[in-house]
C-alpha positions as CSV (number, residue, x, y, z in Angstrom):
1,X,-138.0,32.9,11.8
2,X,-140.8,34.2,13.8
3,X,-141.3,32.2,17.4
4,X,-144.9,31.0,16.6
5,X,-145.7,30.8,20.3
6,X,-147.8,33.1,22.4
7,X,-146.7,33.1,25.8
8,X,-149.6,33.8,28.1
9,X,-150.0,34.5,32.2
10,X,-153.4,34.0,34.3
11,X,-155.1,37.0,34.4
12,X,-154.9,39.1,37.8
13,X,-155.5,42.7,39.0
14,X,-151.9,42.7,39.4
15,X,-150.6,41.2,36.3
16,X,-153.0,43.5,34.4
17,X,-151.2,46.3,36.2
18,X,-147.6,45.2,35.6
19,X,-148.7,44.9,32.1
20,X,-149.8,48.0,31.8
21,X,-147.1,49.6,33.4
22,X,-144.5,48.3,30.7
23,X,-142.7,45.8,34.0
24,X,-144.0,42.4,32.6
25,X,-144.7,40.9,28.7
26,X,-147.0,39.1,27.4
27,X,-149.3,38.0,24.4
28,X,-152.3,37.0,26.0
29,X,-154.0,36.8,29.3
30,X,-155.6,33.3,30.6
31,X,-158.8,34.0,32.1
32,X,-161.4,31.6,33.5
33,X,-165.0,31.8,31.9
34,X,-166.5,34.3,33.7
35,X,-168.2,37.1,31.1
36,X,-167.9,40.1,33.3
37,X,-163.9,39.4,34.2
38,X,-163.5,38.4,30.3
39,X,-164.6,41.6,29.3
40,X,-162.4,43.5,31.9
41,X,-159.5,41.6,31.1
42,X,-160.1,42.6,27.6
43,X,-159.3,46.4,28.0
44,X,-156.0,45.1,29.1
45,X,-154.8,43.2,26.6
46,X,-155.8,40.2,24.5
47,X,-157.1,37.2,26.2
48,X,-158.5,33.4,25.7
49,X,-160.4,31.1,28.2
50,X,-159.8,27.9,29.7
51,X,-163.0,26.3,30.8
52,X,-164.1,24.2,33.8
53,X,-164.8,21.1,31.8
54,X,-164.1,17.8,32.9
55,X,-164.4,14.5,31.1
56,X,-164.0,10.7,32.3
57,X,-167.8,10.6,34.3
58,X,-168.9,7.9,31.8
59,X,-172.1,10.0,31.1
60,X,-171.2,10.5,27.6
61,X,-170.5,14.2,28.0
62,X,-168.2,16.3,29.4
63,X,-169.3,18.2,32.9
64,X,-168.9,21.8,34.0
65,X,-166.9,21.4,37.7
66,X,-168.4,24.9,38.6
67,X,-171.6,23.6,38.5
68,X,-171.7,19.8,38.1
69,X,-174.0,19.9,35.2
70,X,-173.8,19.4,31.5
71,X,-171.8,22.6,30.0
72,X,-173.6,25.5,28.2
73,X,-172.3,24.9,25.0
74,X,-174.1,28.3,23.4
75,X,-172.1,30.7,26.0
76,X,-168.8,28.4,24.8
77,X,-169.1,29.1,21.6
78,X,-170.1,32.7,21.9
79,X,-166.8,33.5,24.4
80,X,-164.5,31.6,22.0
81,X,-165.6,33.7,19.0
82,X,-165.4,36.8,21.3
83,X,-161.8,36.5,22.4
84,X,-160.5,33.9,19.3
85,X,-160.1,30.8,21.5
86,X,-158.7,28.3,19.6
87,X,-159.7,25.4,21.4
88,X,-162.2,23.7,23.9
89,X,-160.2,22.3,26.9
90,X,-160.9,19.9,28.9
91,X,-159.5,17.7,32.3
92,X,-159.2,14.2,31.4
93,X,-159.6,14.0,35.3
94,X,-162.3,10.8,36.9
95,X,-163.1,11.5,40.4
96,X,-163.7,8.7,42.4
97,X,-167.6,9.2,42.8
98,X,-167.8,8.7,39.1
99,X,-166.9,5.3,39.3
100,X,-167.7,3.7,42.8
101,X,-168.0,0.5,41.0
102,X,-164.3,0.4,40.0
103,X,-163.4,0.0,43.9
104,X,-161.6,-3.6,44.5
105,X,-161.0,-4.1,40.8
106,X,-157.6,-5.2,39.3
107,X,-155.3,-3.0,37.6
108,X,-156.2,-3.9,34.0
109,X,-160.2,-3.6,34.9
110,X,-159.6,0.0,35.9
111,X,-157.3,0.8,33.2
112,X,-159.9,-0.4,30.5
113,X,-163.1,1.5,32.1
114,X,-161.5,4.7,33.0
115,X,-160.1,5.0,29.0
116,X,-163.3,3.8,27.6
117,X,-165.2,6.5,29.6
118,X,-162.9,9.3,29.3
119,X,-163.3,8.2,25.1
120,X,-167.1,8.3,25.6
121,X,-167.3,11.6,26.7
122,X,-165.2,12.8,24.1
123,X,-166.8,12.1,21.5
124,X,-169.7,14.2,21.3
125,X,-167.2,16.8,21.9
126,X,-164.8,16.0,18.6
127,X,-168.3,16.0,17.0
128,X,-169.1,19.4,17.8
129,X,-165.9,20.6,17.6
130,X,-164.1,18.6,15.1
131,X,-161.0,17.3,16.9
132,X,-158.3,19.6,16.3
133,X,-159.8,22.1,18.7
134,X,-160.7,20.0,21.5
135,X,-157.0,19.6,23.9
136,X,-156.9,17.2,26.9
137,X,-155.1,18.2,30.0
138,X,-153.5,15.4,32.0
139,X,-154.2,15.6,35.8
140,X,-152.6,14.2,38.9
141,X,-154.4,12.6,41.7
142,X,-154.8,15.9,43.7
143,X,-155.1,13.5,47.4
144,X,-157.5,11.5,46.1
145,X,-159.7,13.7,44.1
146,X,-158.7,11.8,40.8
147,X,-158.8,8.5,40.1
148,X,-154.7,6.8,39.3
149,X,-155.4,5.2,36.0
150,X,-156.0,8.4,34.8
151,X,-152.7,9.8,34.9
152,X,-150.7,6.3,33.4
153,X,-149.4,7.5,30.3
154,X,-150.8,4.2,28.6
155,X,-154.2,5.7,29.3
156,X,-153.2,8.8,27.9
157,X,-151.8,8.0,24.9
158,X,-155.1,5.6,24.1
159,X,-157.3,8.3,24.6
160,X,-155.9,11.3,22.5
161,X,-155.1,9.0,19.6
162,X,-158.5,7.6,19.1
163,X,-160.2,10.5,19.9
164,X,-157.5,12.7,17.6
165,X,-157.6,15.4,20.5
166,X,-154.5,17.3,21.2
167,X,-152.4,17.7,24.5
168,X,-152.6,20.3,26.7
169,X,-149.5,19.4,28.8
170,X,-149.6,20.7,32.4
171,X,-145.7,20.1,33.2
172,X,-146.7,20.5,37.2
173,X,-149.6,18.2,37.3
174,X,-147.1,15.8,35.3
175,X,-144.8,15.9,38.1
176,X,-147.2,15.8,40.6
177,X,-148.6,12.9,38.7
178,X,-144.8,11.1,38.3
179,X,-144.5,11.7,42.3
180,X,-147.6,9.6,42.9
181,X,-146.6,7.2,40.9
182,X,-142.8,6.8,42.1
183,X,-141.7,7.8,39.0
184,X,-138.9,10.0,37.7
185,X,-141.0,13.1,36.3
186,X,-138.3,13.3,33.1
187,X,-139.2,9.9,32.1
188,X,-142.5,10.5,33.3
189,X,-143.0,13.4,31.0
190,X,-141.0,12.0,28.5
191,X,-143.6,8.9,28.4
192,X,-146.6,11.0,27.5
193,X,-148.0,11.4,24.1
194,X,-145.7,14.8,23.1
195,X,-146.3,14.6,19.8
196,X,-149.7,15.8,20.2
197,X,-148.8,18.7,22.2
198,X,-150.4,21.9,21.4
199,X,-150.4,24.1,24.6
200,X,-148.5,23.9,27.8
201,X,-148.7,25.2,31.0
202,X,-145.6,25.7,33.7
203,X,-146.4,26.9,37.1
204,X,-143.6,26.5,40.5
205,X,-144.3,23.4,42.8
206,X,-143.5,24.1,46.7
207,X,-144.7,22.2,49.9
208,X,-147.7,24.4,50.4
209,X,-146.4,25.9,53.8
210,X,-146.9,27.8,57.1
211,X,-146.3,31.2,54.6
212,X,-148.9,30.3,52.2
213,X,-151.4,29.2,54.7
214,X,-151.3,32.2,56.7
215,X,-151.9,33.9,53.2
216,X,-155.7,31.9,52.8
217,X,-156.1,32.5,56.0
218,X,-155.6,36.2,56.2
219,X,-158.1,36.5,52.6
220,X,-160.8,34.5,55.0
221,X,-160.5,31.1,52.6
222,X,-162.3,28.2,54.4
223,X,-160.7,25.8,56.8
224,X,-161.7,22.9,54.4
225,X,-159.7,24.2,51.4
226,X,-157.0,25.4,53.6
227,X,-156.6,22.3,55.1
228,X,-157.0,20.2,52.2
229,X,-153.6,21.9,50.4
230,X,-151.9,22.4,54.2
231,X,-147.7,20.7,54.2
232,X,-149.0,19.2,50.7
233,X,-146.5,19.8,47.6
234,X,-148.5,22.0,45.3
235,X,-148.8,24.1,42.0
236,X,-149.9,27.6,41.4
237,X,-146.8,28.6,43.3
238,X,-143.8,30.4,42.0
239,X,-141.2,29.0,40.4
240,X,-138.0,27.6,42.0
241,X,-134.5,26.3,40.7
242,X,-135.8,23.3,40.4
243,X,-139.0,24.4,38.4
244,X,-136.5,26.4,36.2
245,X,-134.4,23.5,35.3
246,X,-137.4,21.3,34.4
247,X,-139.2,24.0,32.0
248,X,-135.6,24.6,30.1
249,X,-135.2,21.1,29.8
250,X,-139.1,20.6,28.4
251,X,-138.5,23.7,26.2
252,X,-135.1,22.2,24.7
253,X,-136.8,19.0,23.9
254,X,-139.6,21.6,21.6
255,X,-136.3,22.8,20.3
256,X,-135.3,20.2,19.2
257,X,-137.9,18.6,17.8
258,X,-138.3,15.6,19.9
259,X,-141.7,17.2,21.7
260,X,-144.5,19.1,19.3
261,X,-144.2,22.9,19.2
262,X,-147.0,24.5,21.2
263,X,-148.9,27.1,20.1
264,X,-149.1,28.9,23.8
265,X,-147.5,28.2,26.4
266,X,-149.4,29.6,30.0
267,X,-147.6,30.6,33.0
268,X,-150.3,29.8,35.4
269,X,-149.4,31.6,38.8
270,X,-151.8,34.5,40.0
271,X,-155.2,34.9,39.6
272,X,-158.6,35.8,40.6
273,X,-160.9,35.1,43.5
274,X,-160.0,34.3,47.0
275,X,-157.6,31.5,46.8
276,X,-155.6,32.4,43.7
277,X,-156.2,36.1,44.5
278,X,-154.4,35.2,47.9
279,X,-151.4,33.9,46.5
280,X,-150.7,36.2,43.7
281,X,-147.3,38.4,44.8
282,X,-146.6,41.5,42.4
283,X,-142.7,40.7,42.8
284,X,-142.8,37.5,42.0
285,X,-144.7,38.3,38.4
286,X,-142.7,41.1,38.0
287,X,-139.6,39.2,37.8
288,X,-140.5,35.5,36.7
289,X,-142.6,36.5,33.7
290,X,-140.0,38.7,32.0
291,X,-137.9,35.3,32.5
292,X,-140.5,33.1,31.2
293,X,-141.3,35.0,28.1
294,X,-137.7,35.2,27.3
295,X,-137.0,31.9,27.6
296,X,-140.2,30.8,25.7
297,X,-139.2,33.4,22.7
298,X,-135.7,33.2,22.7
299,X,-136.0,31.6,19.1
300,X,-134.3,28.7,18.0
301,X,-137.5,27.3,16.0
């Protein structure tokens, strides 16, 4: 049987390169929603976009985190029908200045709120849309920036079954998320509404180090983002053992049926502009993607 999953990488300079070169496979390249980069990345190979949107403000839409405003729904449209997107994403991610009101409220309060807004601004979405291409992508607290309730897979679950959205299960923010939490991130995971899975992304977690620091520093990032991420444990990295281990695991449980089969499956390390641009290492594509793709079409479905 054909492995109905496209395995994709962010787009980068160097990927590109390696791709071109024959050193790294691929089906797709993962490019943010920039026109100008979308149309490069196009002469490389085939692409699709994930966009800045972000839902759980309350206002009854979702927002564009590039510039804070309502999106721009007409350029949406037009780059999904230009590169064969096959779905709107979106962060299920409340920040804390959405909701100052929530501050001092019990548990069940906040629980009830932050579903019933991240519903709200779904909706008009689904509308548009229709709800098998809109996928929500869980979060993790990133210090602060995200409110907690937002990550409990009670929340979750709620939200993507009323709304009929699917999953777009980021297996490091999941971790991330089950560390915040106390929780073991297999049971974590495990706990999250799977069977609406319909893309995944896998990226390496590392405590963001003296190495990586030097490595903003040297591409002139700012102090504030550099120390905002500084000793924190971190995504976007390469992968480790223990990184390894956890994405065979998820990809046995897709095997086997217990988890939905994805339709793509990202490999979000590398990228473009200063801070991703920074971190991207030709090496480390050029031997953990062959690996990736491998493992993600080895077959078995």
């Amino acid at each position: 049987m054909v492995n109905p999953i496209q395995f994709a990488v962010n787009y980068s300079r160097e990927a590109a390169w390696l791709y071109r070169a024959g050193q790294i496979p691929l089906d797709r390249f993962k490019c943010p929603a920039w026109p100008d980069l979308i149309s490069s990345a196009q002469e490389d190979g085939a692409v699709y976009v994930h966009f800045p949107l972000l839902v759980g403000t309350g206002q009854g839409h979702p927002i564009n985190t590039e510039t804070q405003g309502p999106p721009d729904w007409g350029i949406i449209e037009a780059l999904m029908a230009e590169t064969a997107t096959p779905w709107v994403n979106v962060h299920l991610g409340p920040r804390p200045e959405d909701h100052p009101e929530l501050a001092g409220y019990d548990r069940h309060t906040q629980v009830a709120r932050i579903t019933d807004a991240l519903i709200r601004d779904l909706e008009p979405l689904v509308a548009r849309f229709g709800e098998h291409r809109v996928v929500g992508e869980n979060i993790f607290e990133y210090f602060g920036g995200h409110l907690r309730p937002a990550v409990f897979p009670e929340v979750l679950g709620r939200v993507l079954e009323e709304t009929g959205c699917g999953l777009l299960l980021d297996l490091s923010h999941a971790r991330l998320a089950a560390h915040d939490l106390g929780l073991d991130p297999y049971a974590y995971v495990s706990s999250l509404p799977t069977d609406r899975i319909r893309e995944i992304h896998v990226t390496g977690i590392q405590r963001f180090g003296p190495q990586w620091v030097a490595r903003l520093q040297d591409a002139q990032v700012s102090v504030a983002s550099v120390t905002r991420v500084a000793g924190q444990w971190i995504d976007h990295l390469p992968m480790t053992p223990q990184d390894w281990r956890f994405f065979a695991w998820a990809m046995e449980r897709i095997r086997r049926g217990q988890w939905r089969l994805p339709e793509i499956v990202a490999f979000e390390y590398g990228g473009v502009g200063k801070i991703f641009g920074a971190l991207t290492i030709p090496e480390v594509l050029a031997y953990q993607v062959p690996r990736l793709y491998t493992m993600v079409h080895q077959g078995g479905f």
